[in-house]
N, C-alpha and C positions, 0 to 999 in steps of 0.2 A: 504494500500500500504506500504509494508516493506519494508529497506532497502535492501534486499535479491532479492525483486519482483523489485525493483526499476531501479538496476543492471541488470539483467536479461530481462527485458524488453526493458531496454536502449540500450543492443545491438541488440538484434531483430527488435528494428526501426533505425539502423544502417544499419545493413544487410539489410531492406526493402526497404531505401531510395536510397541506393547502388543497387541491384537490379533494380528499375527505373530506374536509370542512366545507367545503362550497359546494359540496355535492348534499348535505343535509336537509333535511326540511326546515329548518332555522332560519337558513340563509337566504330564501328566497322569498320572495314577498309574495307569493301564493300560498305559500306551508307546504308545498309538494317535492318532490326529492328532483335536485337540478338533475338534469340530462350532464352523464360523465365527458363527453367530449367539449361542453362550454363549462363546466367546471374545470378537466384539466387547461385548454387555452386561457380562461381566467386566469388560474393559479401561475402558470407560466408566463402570461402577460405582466402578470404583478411580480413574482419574483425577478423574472430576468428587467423589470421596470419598463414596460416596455408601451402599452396603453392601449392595444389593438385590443380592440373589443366585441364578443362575437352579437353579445346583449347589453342594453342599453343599463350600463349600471345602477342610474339612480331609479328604476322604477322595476328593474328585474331582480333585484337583491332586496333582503329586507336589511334594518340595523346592522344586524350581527355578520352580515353577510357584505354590507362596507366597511365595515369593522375591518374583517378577515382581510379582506382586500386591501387595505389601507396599511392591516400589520406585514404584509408577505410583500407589499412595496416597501415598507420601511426596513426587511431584513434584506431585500434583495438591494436597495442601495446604500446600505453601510457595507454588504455582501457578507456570504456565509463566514470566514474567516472574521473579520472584525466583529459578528455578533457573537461567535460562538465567543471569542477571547473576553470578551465585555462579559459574558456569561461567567465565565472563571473567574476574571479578580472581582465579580461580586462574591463571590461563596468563599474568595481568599485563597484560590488553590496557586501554587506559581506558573510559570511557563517554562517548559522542556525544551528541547533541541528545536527537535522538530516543530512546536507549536511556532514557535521566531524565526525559522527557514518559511514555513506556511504563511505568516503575515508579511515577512520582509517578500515573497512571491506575491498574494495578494493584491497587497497594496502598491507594488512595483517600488519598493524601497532598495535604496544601495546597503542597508546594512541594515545590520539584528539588533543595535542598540537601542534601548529607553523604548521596547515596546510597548510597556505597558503605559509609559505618559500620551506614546502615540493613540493607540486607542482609547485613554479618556477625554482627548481632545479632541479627537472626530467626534465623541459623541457627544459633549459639550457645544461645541459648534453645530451639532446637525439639530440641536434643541435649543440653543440660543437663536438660529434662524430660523426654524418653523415657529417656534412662538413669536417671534418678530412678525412672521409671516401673516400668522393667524390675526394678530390684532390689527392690520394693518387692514385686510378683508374684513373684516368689523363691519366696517362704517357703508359698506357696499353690500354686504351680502343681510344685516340684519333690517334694513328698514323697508327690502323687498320680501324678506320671508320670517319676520321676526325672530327672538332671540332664541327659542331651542335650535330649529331649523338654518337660522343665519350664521349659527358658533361652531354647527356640526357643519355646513360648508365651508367657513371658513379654516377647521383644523383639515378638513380629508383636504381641500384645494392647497392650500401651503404645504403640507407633509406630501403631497402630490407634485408640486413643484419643485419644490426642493430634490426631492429627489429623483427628477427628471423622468418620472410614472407615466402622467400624461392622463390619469384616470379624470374624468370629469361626473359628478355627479346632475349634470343639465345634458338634457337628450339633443343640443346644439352645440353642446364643449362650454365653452367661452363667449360662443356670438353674439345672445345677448347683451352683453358687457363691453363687448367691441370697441366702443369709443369710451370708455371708463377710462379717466385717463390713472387713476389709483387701482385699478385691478390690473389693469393692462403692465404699468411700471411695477407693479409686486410683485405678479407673476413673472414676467423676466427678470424682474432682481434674480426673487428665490432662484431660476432653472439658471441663471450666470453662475451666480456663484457655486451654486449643486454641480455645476459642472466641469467648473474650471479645476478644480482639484483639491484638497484639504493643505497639501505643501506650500500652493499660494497663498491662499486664504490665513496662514499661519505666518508666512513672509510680509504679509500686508499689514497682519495686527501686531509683528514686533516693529516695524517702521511706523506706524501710526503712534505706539507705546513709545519710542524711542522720541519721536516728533514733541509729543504733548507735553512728556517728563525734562524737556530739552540735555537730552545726553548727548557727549560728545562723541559717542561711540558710531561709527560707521557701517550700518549694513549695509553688506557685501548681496545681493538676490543673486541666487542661483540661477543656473543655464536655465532648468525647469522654467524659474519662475518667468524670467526673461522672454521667453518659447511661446509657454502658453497666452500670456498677456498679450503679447506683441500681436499672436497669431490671431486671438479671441477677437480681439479690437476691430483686425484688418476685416476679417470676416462676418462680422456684426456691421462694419459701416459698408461693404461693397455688397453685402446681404441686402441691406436697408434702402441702398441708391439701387440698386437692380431690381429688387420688387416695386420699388415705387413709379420707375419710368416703363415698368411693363404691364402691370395691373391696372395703371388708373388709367386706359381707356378700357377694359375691361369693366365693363356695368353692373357683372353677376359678382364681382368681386368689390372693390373698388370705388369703381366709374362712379356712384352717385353720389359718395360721402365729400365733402368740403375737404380741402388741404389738411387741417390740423388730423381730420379724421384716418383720412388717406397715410401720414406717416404714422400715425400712431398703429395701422392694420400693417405698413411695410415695415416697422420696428417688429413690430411683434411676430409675423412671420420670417424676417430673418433671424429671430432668436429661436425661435420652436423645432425648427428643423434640426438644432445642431442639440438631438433626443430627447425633446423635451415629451411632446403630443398632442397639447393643447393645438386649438385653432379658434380664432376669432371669425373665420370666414369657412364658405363651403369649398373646403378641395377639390371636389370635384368640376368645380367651375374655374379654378383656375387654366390661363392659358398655357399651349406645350411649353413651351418655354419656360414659365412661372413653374410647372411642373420638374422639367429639368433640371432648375437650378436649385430648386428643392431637395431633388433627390441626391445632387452632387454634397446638398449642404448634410444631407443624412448622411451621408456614405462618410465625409470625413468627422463629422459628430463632434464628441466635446474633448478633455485634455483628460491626460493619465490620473489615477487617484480619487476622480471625482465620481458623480452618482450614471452618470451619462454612459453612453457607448460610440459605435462607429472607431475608423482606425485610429483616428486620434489627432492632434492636431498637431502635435508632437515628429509626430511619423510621416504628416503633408511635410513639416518644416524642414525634415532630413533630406526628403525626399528632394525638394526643391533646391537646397541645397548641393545635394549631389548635383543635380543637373545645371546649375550655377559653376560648379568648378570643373565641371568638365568643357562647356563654354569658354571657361578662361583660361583652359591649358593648367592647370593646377593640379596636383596629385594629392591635397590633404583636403579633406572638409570642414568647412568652419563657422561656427557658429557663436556670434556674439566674442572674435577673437580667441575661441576654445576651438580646441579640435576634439571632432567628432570620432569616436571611437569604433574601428573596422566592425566590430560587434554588434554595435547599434545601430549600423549601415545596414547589416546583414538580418537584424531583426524586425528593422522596419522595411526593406524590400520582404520577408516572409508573410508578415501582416498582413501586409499590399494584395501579395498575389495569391494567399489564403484568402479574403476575405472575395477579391474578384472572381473567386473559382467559388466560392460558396453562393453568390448570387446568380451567377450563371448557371449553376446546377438546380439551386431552388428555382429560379426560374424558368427553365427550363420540363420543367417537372410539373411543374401550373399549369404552362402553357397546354401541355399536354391529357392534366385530370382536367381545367376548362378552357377547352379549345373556344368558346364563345367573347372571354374576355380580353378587350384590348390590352395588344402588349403592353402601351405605359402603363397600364392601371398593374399589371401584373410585378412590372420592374419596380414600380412607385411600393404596393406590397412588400416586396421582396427586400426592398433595401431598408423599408421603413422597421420590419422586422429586425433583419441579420442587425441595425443601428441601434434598436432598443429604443425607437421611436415614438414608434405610436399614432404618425398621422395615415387617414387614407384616404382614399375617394371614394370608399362608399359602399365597398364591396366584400367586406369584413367576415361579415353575417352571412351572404348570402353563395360564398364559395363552397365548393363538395366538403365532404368530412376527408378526403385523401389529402387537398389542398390545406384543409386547417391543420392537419396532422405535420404536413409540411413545414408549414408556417413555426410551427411549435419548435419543430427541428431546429430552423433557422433564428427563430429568439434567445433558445438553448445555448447555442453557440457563439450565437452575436453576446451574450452576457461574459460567459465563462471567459471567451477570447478564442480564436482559434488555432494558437500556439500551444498554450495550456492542453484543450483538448487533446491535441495531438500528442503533448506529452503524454497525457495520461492514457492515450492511448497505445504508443509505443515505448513509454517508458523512460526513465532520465537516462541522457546520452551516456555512451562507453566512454574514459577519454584513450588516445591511442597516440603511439610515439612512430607512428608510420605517417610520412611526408611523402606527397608524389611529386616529380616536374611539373615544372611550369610550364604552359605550353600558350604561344596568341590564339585567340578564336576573332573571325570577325563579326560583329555586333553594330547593329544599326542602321 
């Protein structure tokens, strides 16, 4: 049992146990026992965070049954490893080898040290921002459905956000609220920071601490933190100008709201996509193109560490990178005057061309159990899944049970990573003291 299988199996008996619960007559708001294939998609929607929906959550579940949903999102975005450790030093037991090999993988850390302060500061954080969340939703969600009903929206909708779920309890997402200009700015707070990663978020509040106490002391941010910021930003503002000069003649999107209305629908769609779920407009109405660049924005998704999926934003920046210095005739890669290590060249091309082969193949496999629906609707699926998503155009509910079954696969995998898997499937590498020549190949 490797760390790799360990993970991997620990959310599988997540998903399983969820599953049972959401199969109950408790959980649904008729009292009748759920049908096990929108149970398991649920369960798997929520733990891998992901928001595809087969049934309309807020009117096909009872209480206990968003309850469930709301807890199997909340363990699948701290993920299996940080909750299970949060479970130990409650009861006071220490950490083993393995347990700090299991989180330093995890959590994609450089090292085994001070893990136990790392996990009460995720969880501190992931509680100091959804109760931020929740009260901020207050003032919006209580004086349209008053206060039992407006306090239970506003905790499932922030612990939703936050941790990049995408579960909506309104049978429209968000639309109603559209031009909210306080629901719209809370909901992308919470899904920025849920995604950008705990390491920045941590980088952020020793520089704000360091600011206020006026110490002289100089932080140094990390590559990490440097990466993902830089990268989050650039893609958040070319997000925001790209939806906005293709949607607003788009009528069914768009086209009829006033300016202020208009950016506040292309702010919020260029945050949603990178795994959040929410939508303030119909996706299915969006034009090819608004679609496309949606899907590009799922496909590269949020940063390392955080509650989000897709390759990561980390893995674009290498990538581009690489192809920056081979442009300039350079032989090192370099990032923020650091050079980029052969290793993590090598790990974000695997990412890359895992992740491309897994939506090819889900895709491919749709296409086939429903030969009726159009391929963007299919690829728009596919990637929204394998990203941990959440958005679609429509077509959720009404795919075969071989296609959901699919879909399952591919959130499964989109969560765990599909490096991980493969470890855990073939195993932690041998290492070996056999070197072959070198030889040129031509490329390109």
């Amino acid at each position: 049992m490797t760390v790799s299988r360990t993970i991997c199996l620990g959310f599988l008996t997540v998903i399983a146990v969820g599953t049972i619960l959401l199969m109950m007559p408790f959980s649904t708001s008729n009292g009748t026992w759920n049908d096990p294939i929108v149970a398991l998609f649920t369960s798997t929607s929520a733990v891998c965070v992901t928001g595809l929906a087969v049934v309309d959550t807020g009117t096909d579940f009872s209480f206990w049954g968003q309850l469930f949903i709301l807890l199997l999102a909340q363990i699948g975005g701290l993920g299996y490893m940080t909750t299970t450790t949060f479970l130990i030093t409650l009861v006071g037991r220490k950490f083993n080898l393995r347990q700090k090999i299991a989180i330093q993988q995890a959590l994609d850390r450089p090292g085994m040290s001070n893990s136990t302060q790392v996990i009460r500061s995720i969880i501190a954080t992931t509680l100091i921002f959804e109760i931020t969340g929740t009260f901020l939703l207050l003032p919006a969600f209580v004086p349209d459905h008053g206060w039992n009903q407006g306090l239970w929206l506003a905790i499932f909708h922030s612990v939703s956000a936050w941790n990049n779920a995408g579960f909506s309890l309104f049978k429209d997402s968000l639309v109603g609220y559209q031009t909210s200009t306080l629901v719209v700015l809370t909901i992308t707070f919470l899904i920025i920071f849920g995604g950008i990663g705990y390491q920045v978020i941590l980088e952020t509040y020793l520089w704000v601490r360091d600011r206020l106490l006026k110490r002289s002391t100089n932080l140094i941010f990390s590559l990490d933190f440097k990466v993902a910021t830089s990268t989050t930003l650039i893609l958040l503002l070319l997000g925001t100008i790209a939806f906005f000069f293709i949607e607003t003649r788009n009528n069914e999107t768009f086209g009829l709201l006033n300016f202020r209305g208009q950016m506040l629908l292309a702010w919020f769609q260029s945050v949603t996509p990178r795994t959040a779920g929410f939508n303030t407009i119909d996706i299915g109405r969006m034009t090819t193109a608004g679609l496309f660049i949606t899907i590009a924005m799922m496909f590269i998704g949020a940063s390392p560490g955080g509650t989000g999926g897709g390759m990561k934003t980390t893995t674009l920046r290498v990538l581009t990178s690489c192809t920056k210095t081979i442009l300039q005739g350079k032989e090192e890669v370099l990032l923020y005057e650091r050079k980029v290590a052969v290793s993590l060249i090598l790990k974000a091309v695997g990412v890359v061309v895992g992740s491309v082969a897994l939506v090819i193949f889900s895709t491919i496999l749709i296409a086939l159990t429903d030969p009726t629906l159009d391929f963007i609707q299919i690829l728009f699926e596919v990637v929204s899944a394998f990203a941990t998503v959440g958005l679609s155009t429509g077509i959720t509910g009404s795919v075969s049970i071989a296609a959901k079954l699919i879909l399952i696969v591919t959130m499964y995998v989109g969560r765990v990573g599909v490096l991980l898997l493969m470890a855990a499937v073939l195993g932690d590498p041998r290492p070996t003291r056999i070197h072959y020549p070198e030889e040129n190949l031509l490329v390109g």
